[in-house]
N, CA, C and O atoms as a CHARMM CRD file, in Angstrom:
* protein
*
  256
    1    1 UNK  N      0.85000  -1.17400   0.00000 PROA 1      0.00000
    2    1 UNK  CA     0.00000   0.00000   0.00000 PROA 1      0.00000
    3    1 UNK  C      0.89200   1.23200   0.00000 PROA 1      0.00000
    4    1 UNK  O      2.00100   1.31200   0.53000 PROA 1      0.00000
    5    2 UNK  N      0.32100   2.07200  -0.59400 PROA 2      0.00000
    6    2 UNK  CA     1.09500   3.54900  -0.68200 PROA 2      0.00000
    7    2 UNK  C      0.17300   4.78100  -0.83400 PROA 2      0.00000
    8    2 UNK  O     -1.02100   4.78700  -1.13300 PROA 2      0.00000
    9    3 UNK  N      0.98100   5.81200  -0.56500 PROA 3      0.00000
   10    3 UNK  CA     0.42300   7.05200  -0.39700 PROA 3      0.00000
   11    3 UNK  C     -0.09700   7.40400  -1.97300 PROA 3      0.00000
   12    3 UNK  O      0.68400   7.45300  -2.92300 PROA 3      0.00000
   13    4 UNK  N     -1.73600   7.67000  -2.09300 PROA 4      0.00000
   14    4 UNK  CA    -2.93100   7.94000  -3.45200 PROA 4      0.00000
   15    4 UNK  C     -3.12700   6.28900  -3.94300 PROA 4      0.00000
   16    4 UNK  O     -3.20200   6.01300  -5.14100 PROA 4      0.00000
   17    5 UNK  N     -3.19100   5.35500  -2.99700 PROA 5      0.00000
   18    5 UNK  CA    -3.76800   4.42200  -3.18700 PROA 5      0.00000
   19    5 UNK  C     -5.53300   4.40100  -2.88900 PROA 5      0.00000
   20    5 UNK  O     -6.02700   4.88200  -1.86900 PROA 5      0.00000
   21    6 UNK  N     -6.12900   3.91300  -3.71400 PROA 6      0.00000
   22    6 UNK  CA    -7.60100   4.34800  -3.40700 PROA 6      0.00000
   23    6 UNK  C     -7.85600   2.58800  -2.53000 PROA 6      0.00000
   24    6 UNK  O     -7.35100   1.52900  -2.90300 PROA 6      0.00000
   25    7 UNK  N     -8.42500   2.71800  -1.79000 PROA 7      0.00000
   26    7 UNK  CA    -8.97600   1.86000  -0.81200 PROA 7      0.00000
   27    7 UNK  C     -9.88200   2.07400  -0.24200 PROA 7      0.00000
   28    7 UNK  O    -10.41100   3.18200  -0.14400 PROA 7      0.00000
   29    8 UNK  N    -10.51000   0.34100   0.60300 PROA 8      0.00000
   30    8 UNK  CA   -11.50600   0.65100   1.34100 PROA 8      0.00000
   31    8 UNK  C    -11.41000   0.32600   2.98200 PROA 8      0.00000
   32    8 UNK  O    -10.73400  -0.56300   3.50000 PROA 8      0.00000
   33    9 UNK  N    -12.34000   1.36500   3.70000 PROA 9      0.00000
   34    9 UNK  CA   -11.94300   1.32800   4.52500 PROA 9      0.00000
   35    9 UNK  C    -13.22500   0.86500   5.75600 PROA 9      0.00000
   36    9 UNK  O    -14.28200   1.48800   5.84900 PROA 9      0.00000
   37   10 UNK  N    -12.88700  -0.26100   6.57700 PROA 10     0.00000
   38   10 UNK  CA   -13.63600  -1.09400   7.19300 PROA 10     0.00000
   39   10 UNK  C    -14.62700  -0.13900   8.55100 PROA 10     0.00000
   40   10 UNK  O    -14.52000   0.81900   9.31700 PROA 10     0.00000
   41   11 UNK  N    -15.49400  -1.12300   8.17400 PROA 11     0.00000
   42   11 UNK  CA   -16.70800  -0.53200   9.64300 PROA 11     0.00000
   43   11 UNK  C    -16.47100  -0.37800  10.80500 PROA 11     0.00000
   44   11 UNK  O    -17.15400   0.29500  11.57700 PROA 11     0.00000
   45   12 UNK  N    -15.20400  -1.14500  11.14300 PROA 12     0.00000
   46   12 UNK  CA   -14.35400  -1.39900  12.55400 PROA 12     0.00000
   47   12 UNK  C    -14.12900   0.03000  12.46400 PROA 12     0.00000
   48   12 UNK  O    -14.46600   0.68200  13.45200 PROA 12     0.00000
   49   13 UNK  N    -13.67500   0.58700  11.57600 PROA 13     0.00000
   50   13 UNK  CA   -12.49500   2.11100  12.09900 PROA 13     0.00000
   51   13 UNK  C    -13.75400   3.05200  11.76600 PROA 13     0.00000
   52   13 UNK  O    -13.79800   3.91400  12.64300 PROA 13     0.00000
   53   14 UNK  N    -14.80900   3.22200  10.82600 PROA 14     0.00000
   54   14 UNK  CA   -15.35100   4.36700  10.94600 PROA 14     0.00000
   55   14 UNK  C    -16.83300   4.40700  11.04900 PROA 14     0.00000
   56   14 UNK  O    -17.53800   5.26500  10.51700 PROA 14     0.00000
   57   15 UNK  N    -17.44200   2.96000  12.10300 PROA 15     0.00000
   58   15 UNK  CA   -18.25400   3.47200  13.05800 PROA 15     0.00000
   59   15 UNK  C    -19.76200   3.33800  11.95500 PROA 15     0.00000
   60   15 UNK  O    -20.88900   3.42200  12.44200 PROA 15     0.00000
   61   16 UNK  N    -19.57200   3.16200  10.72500 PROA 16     0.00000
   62   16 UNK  CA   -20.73300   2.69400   9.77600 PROA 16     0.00000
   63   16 UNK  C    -20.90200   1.47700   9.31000 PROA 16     0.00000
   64   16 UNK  O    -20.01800   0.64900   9.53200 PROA 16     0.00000
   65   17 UNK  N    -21.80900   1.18900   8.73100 PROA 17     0.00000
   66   17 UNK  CA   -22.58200  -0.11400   8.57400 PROA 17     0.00000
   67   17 UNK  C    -22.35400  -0.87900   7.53400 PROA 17     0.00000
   68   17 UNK  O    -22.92900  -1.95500   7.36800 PROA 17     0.00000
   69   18 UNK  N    -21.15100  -0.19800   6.42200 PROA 18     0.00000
   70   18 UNK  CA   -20.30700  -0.75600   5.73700 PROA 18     0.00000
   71   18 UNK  C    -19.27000  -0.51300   5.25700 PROA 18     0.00000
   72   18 UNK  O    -19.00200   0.65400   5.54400 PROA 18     0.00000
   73   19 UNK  N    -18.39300  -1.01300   4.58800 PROA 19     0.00000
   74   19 UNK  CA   -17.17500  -0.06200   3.84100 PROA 19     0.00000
   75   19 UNK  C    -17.45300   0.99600   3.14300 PROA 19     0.00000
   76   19 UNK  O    -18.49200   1.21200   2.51900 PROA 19     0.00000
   77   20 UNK  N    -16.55800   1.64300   3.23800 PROA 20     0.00000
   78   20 UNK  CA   -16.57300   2.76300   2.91500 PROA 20     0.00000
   79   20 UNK  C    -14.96700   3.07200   1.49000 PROA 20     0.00000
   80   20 UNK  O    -13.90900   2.44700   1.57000 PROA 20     0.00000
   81   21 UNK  N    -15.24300   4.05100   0.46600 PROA 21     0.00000
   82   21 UNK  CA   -14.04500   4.34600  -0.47700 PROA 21     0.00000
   83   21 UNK  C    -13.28300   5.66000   0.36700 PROA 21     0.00000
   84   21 UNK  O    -13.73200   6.60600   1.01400 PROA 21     0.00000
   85   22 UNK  N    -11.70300   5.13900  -0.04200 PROA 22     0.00000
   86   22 UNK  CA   -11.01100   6.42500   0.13900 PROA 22     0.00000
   87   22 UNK  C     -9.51400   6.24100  -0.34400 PROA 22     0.00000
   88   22 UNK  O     -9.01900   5.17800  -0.71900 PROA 22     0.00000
   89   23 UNK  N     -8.91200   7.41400  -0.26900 PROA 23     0.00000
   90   23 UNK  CA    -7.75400   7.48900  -0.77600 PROA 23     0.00000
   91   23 UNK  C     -6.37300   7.72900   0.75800 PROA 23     0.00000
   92   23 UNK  O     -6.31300   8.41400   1.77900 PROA 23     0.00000
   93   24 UNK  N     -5.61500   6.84500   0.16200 PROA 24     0.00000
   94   24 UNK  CA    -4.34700   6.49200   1.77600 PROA 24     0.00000
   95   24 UNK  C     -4.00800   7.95400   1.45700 PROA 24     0.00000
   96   24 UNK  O     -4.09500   8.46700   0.34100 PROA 24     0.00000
   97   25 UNK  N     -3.62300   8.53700   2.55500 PROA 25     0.00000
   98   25 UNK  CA    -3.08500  10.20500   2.46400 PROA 25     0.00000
   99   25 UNK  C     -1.78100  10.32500   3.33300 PROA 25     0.00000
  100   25 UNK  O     -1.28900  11.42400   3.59200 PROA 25     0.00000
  101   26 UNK  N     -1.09900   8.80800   3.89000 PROA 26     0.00000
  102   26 UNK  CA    -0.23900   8.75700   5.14800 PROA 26     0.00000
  103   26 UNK  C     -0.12400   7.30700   5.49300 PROA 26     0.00000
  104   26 UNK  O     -1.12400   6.60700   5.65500 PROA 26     0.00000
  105   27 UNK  N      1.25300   6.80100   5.61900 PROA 27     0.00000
  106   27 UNK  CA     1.54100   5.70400   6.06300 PROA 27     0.00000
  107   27 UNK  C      2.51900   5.68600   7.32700 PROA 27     0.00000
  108   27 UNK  O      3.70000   5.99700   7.16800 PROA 27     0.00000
  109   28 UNK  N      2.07000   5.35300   8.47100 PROA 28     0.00000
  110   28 UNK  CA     3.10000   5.45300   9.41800 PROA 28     0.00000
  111   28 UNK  C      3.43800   3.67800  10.10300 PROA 28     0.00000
  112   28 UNK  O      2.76500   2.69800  10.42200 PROA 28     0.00000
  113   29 UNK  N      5.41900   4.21700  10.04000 PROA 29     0.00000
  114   29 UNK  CA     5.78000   2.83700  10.39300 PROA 29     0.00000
  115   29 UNK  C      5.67400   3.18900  12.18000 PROA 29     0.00000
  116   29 UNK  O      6.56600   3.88500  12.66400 PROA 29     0.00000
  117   30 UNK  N      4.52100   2.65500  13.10200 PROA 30     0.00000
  118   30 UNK  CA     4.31500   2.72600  14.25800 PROA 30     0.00000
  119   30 UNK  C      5.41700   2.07300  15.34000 PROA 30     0.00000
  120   30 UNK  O      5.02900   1.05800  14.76200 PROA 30     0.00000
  121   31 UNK  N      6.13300   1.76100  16.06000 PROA 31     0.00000
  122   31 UNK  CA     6.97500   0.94200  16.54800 PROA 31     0.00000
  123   31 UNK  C      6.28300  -0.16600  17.35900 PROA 31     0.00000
  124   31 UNK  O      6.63100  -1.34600  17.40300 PROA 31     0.00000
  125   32 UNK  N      4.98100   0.55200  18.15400 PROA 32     0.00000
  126   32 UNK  CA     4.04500  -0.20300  18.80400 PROA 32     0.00000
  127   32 UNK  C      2.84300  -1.00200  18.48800 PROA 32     0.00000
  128   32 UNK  O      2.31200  -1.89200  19.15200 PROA 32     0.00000
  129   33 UNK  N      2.41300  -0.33900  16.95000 PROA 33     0.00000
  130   33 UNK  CA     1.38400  -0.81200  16.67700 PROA 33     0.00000
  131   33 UNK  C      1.16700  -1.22800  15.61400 PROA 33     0.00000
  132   33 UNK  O     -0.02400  -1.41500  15.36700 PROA 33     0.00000
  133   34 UNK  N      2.29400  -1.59500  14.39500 PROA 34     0.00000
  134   34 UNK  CA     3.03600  -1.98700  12.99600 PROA 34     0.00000
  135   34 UNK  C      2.61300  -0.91800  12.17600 PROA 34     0.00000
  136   34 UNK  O      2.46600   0.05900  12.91000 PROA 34     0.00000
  137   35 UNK  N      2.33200  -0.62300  10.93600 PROA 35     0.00000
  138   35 UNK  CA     1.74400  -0.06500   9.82400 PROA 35     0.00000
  139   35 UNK  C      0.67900   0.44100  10.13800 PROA 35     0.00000
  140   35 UNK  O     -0.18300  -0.43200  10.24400 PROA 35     0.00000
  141   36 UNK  N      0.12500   1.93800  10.44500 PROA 36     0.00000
  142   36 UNK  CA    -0.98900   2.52500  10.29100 PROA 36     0.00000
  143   36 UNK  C     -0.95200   3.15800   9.49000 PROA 36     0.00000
  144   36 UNK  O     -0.04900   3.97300   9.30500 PROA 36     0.00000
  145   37 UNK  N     -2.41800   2.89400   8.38600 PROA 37     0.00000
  146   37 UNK  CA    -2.52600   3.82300   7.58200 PROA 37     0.00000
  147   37 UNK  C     -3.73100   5.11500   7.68700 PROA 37     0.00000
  148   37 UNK  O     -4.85600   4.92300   8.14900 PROA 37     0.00000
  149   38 UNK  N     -3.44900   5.88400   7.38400 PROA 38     0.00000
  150   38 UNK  CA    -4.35200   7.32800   7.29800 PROA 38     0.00000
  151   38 UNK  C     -5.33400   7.37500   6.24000 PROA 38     0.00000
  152   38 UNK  O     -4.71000   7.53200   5.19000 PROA 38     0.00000
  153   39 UNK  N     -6.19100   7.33200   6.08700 PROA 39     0.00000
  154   39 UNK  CA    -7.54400   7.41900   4.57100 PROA 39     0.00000
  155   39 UNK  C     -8.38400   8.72500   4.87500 PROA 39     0.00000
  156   39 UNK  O     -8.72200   9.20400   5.95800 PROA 39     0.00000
  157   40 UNK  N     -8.63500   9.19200   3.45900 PROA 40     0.00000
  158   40 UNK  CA    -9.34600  10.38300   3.86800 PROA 40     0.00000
  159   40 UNK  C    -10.74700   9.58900   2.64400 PROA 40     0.00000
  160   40 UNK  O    -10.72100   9.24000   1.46400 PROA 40     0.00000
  161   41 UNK  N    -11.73500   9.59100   3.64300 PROA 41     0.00000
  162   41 UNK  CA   -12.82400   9.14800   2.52900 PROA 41     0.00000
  163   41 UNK  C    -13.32000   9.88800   1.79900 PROA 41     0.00000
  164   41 UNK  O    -13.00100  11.07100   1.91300 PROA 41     0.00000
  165   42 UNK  N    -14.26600   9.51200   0.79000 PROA 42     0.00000
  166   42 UNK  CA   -14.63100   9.92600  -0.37100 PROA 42     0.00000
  167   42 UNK  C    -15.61500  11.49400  -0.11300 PROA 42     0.00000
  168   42 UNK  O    -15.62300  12.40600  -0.94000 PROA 42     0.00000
  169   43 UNK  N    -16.16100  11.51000   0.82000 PROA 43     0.00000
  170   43 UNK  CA   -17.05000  12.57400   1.72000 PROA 43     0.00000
  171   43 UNK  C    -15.84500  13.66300   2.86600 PROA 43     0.00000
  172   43 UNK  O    -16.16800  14.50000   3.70900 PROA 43     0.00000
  173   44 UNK  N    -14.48200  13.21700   2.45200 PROA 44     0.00000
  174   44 UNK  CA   -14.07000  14.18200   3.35200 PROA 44     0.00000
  175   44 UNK  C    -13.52200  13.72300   4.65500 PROA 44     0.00000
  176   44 UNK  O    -12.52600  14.17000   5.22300 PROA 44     0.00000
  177   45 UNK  N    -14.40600  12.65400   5.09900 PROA 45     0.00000
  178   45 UNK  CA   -13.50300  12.42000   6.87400 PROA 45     0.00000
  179   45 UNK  C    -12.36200  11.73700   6.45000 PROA 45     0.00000
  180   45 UNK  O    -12.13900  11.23700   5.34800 PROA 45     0.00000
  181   46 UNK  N    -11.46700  11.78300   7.73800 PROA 46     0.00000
  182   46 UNK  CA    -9.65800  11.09200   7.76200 PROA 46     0.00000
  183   46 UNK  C    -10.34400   9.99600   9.32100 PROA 46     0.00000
  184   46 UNK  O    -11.13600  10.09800  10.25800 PROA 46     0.00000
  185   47 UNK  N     -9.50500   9.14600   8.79800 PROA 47     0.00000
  186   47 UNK  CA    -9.66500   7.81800   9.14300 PROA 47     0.00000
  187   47 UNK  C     -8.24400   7.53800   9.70700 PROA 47     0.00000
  188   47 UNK  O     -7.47100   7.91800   8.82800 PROA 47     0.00000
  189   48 UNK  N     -7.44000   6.98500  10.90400 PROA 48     0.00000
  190   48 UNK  CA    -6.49300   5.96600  10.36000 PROA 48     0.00000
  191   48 UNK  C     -6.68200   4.14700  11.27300 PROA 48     0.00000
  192   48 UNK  O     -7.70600   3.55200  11.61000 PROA 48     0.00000
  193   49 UNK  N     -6.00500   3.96600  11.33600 PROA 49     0.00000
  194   49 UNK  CA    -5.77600   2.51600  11.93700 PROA 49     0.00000
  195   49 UNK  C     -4.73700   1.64700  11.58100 PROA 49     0.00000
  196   49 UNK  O     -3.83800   2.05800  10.84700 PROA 49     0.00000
  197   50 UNK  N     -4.74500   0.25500  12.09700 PROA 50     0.00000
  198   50 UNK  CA    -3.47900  -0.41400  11.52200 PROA 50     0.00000
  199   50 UNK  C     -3.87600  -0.79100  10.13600 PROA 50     0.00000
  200   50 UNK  O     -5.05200  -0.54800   9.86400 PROA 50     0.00000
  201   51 UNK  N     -2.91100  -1.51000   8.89700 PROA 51     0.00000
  202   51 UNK  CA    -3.52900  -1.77200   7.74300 PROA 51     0.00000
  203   51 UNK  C     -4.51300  -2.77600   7.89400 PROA 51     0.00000
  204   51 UNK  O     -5.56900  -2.73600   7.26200 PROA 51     0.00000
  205   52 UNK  N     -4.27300  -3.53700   8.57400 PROA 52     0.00000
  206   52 UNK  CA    -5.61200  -4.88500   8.45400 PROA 52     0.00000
  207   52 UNK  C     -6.79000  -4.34400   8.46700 PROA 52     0.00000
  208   52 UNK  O     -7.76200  -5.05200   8.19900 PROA 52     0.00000
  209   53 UNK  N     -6.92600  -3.20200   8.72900 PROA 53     0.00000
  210   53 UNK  CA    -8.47800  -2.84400   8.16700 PROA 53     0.00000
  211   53 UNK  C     -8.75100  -1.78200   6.67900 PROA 53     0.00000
  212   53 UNK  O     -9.70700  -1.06500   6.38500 PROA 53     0.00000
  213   54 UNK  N     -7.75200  -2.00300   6.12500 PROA 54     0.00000
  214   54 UNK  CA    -8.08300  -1.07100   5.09500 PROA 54     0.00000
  215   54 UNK  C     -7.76300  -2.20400   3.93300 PROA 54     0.00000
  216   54 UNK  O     -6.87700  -3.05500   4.01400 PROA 54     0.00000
  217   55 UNK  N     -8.72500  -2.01500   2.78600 PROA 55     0.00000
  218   55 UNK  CA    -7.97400  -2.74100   1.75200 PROA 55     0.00000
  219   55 UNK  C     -8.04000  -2.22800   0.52700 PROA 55     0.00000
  220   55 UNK  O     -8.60100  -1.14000   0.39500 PROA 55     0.00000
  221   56 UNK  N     -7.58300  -2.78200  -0.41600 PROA 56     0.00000
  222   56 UNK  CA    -7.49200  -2.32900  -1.78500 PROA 56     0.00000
  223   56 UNK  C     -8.72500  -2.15000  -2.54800 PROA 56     0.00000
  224   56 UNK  O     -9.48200  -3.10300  -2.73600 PROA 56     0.00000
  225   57 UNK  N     -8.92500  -1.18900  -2.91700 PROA 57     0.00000
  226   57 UNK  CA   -10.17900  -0.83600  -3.42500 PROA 57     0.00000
  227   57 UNK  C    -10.78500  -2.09900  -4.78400 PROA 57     0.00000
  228   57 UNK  O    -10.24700  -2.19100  -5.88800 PROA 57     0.00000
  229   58 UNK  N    -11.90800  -2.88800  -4.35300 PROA 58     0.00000
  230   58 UNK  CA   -11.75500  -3.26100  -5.10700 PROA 58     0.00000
  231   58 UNK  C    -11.40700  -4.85700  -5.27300 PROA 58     0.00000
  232   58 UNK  O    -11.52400  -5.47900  -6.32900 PROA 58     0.00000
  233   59 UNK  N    -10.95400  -5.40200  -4.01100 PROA 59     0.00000
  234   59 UNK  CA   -10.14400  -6.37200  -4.10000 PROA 59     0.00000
  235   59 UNK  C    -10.87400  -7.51500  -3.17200 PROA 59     0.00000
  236   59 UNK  O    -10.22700  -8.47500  -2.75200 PROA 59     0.00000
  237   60 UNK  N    -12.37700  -7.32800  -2.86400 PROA 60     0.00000
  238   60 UNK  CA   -13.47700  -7.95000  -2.31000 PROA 60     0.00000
  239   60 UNK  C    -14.40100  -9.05900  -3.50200 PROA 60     0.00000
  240   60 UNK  O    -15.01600 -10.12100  -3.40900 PROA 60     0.00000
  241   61 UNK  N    -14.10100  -8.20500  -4.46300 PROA 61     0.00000
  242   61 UNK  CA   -14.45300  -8.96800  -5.88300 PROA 61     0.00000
  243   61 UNK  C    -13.63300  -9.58500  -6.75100 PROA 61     0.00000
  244   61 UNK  O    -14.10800 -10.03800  -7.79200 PROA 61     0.00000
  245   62 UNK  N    -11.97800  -9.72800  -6.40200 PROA 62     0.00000
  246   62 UNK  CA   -11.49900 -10.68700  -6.76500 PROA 62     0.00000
  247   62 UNK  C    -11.83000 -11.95900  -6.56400 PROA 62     0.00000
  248   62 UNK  O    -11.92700 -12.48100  -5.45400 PROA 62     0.00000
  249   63 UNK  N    -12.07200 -12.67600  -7.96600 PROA 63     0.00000
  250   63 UNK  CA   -12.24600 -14.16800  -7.63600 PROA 63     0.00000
  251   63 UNK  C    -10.86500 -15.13100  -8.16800 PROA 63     0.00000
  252   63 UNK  O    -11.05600 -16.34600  -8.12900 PROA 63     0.00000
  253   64 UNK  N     -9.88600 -14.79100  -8.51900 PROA 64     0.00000
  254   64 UNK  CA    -9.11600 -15.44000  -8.69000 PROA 64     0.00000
  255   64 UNK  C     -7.86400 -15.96600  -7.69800 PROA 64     0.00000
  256   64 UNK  O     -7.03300 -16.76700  -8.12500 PROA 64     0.00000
């Protein structure tokens, strides 16, 4: 994952009833808490958390 990656970002971190689209705006290497990434969603709010809740936009409908 990298910074203007478009992703989605899970119900765990922002408190709604499903995923949500957004773009990574910030990747921090945490020492305590591994990889958090920062998302600013499609409506404007900033989001972050560790990566396991964010994923690749898109990548829910891979079937291969």
């Amino acid at each position: 994952m990298k910074i203007g990656d478009r992703v989605s970002i899970s119900p765990q971190v922002t408190d709604r009833t499903d995923w949500i689209d957004g773009v990574v705006i910030e990747i921090e290497k945490n020492p305590f808490a591994g990889i958090v990434i920062t998302a600013k969603s499609d409506d404007g709010e900033v989001f972050f958390e560790k990566e396991d809740l964010f994923r690749f936009l898109g990548e829910e409908a891979c079937t291969h």
